[in-house]
MIVO-485090 format. One record per residue (C-alpha): z, x, y. Coordinates in steps of 0.05 Angstrom, whole numbers, plus 32768, in hexadecimal, padded with zeros to 4 digits. Each point is the difference from the previous one (the first is absolute). Layout:
<sites>
ZXY/...
</sites>
This chain:
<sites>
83BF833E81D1/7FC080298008/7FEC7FF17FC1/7FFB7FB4800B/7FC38009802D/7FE2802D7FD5/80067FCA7FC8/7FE27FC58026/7FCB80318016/7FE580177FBA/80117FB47FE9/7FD17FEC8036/7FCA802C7FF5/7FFE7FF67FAD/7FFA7FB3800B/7FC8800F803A/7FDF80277FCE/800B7FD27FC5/7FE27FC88030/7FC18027801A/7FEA801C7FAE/7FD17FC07FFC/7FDF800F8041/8005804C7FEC/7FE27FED7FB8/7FC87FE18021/7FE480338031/8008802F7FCB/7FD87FC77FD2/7FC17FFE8036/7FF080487FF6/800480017FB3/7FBD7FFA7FD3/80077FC47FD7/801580207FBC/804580198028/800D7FC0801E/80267FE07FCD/802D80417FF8/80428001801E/800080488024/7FF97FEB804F/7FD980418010/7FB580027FEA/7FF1803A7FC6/7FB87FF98020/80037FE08044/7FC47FDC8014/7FE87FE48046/7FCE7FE07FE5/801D7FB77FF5/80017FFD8042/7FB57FFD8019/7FFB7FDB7FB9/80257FC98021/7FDF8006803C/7FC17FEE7FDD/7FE4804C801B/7FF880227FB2/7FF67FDC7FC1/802D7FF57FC4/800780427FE2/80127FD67FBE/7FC07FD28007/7FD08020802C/80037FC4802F/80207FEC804F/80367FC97FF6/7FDE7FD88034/80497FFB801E/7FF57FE9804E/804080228012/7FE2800D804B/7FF67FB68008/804B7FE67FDD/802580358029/7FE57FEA8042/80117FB47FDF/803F801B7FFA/801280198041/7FD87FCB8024/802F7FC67FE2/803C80298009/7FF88007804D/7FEA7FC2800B/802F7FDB7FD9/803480358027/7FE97FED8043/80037FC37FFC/80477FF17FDE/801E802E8036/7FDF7FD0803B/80157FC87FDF/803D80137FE1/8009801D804D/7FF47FBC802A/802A7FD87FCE/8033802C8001/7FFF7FFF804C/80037FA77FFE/803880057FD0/802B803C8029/7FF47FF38046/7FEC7FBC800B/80297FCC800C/7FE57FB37FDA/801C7FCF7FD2/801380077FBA/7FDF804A8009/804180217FD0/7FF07FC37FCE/7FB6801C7FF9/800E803E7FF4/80377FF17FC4/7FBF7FDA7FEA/7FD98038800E/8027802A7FDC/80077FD37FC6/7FB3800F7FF3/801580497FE8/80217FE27FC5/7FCC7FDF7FE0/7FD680357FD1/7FBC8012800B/7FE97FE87FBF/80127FB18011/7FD88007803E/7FC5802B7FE0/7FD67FC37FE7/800B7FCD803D/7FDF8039802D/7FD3800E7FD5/7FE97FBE7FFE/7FFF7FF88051/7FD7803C7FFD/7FC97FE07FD3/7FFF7FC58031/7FEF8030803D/7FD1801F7FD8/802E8040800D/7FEF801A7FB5/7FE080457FF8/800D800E8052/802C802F801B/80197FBD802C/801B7FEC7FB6/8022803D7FF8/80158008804B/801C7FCB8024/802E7FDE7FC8/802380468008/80087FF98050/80437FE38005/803880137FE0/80487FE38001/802680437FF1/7FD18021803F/80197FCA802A/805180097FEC/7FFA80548008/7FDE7FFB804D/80307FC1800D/804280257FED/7FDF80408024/7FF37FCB8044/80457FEA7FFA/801C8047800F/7FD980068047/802B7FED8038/7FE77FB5801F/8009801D8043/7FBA80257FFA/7FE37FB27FFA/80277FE4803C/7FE9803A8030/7FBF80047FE9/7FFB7FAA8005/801C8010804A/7FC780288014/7FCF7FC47FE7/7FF980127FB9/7FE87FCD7FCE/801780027FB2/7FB980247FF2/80118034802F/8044800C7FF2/7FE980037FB0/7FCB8032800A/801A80308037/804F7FF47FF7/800B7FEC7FB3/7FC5801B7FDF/800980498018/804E80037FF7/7FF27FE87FBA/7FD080377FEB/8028801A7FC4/800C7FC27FE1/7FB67FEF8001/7FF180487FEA/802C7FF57FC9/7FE37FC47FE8/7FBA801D800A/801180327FCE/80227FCD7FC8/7FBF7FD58007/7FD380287FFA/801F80257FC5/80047FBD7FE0/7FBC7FE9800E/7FDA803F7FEA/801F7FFB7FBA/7FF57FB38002/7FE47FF07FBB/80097FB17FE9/7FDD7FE08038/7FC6802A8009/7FF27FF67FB4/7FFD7FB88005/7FE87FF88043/7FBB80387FF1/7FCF80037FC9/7FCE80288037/800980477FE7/7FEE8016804F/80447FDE8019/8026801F7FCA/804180258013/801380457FE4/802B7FDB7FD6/7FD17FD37FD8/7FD180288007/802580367FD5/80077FD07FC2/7FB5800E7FEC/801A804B7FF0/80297FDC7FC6/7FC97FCB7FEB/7FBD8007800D/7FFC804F7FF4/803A80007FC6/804A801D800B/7FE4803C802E/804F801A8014/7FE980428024/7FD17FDC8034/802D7FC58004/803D8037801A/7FC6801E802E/7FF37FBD801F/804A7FE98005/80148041801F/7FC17FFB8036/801E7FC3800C/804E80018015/7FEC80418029/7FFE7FD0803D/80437FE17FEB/801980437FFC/7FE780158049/801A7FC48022/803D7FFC7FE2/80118045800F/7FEB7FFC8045/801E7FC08017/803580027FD4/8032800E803D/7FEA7FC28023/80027FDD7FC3/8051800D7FF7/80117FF68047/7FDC7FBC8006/80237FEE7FC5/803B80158018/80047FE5803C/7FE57FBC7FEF/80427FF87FD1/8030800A8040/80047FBE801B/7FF87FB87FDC/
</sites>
């Protein structure tokens, strides 16, 4: 029987390790010179640490004698800017809706949410150009509006912190509504507090998802200054030529935030999850 553990443990760790070689390929890739990139070996013959300020637009090209001209400062904070706002404001939303559909009490409120709900199923691709195209009526185009608010409400949001709602006892309302408490108060000092893992679970899927978004911000931005990291990163493979070493160095300076976050909050991140599958 001991051996059985032993198994699933090495079986485990192989496929963990077999999962993590591309990420492993690639920070060994950012600190090769370019004629190792394109070998297999994952350790550097001649490690370098100079693709790094390279990217950063600190040292020239060692290959050219010139700066890339990359604004990586500005795309970063792009980036992370878009990703917390976009991440703010799901959560309040996704929060108060979730709140109408749990708590509240009004007619045909389960019908709307099935309908709601429904929206999930339609892909992002069939609703791509219709925003698009109420975004060039307000003028939104090239504005971090354009690439904000059309990401402020989200159905899937709305369904985690509803099912999470569900599992807090309705007694909390009814004492709090005896001592003179209106829906506001009872949703931000009762509802909103209990329900801090949820929202710090979806806090954490959003704003993974919208610091790698890619599609919209590349039709929505021709205004290199509002690039994101991730448009901005596609003029290391066509304005400057198939450049893999500094392309690795970029990409790696730019999931280390994923990385921290996700390893700090990713506690919270199970238990809201967790908890907002108990009751339906």
């Amino acid at each position: 029987m001991p051996r059985f553990p032993l198994v699933r443990f090495l079986s485990l760790c192989f496929l963990g390790i077999l999962m993590g070689m591309p990420f492993i390929w690639m920070v060994g890739a950012s600190f090769k010179p370019r004629n190792e990139v394109e070998q297999i070996n994952i350790v550097p013959e001649q490690p370098t640490l100079r693709n790094y300020p390279v990217v950063l637009d600190l040292e020239p090209d060692p290959g050219t004698g010139q700066y890339l001209g990359m604004r990586f400062g500005r795309w970063y904070f792009n980036s992370i800017f878009m990703a917390v706002c976009i991440t703010f404001l799901q959560v309040l939303t996704s929060a108060m809706a979730a709140y109408a559909f749990s708590r509240m009490n009004w007619p045909g409120r389960d019908q709307v949410f099935l309908l709601y709900l429904a929206t999930m199923m339609i892909p992002g691709v069939v609703t791509m150009i219709p925003n698009f195209q109420v975004m060039v009526y307000l003028d939104f185009l090239n504005t971090y509006r354009g690439l904000i608010i059309p990401a402020a409400f989200t159905a899937f949001g709305t369904f985690l912190l509803r099912q999470f709602m569900l599992s807090i006892p309705k007694d909390l309302d009814e004492a709090a509504q005896i001592d003179g408490a209106n829906h506001w108060m009872i949703f931000w000092d009762v509802i909103m507090p209990l329900a801090r893992p949820g929202m710090i679970a979806l806090a954490i899927i959003t704003f993974l998802g919208s610091y790698q978004s890619f599609f919209w911000p590349l039709i929505m931005l021709t205004d290199e200054q509002l690039y994101p990291m991730s448009v901005g990163m596609l003029f290391l493979d066509s304005t400057y030529g198939r450049q893999t070493e500094y392309i690795m160095a970029a990409t790696v300076m730019n999931v280390v935030p994923l990385i921290i976050i996700f390893c700090v909050f990713q506690k919270f991140m199970v238990k809201g999850l967790q908890l907002g599958g108990v009751k339906g």
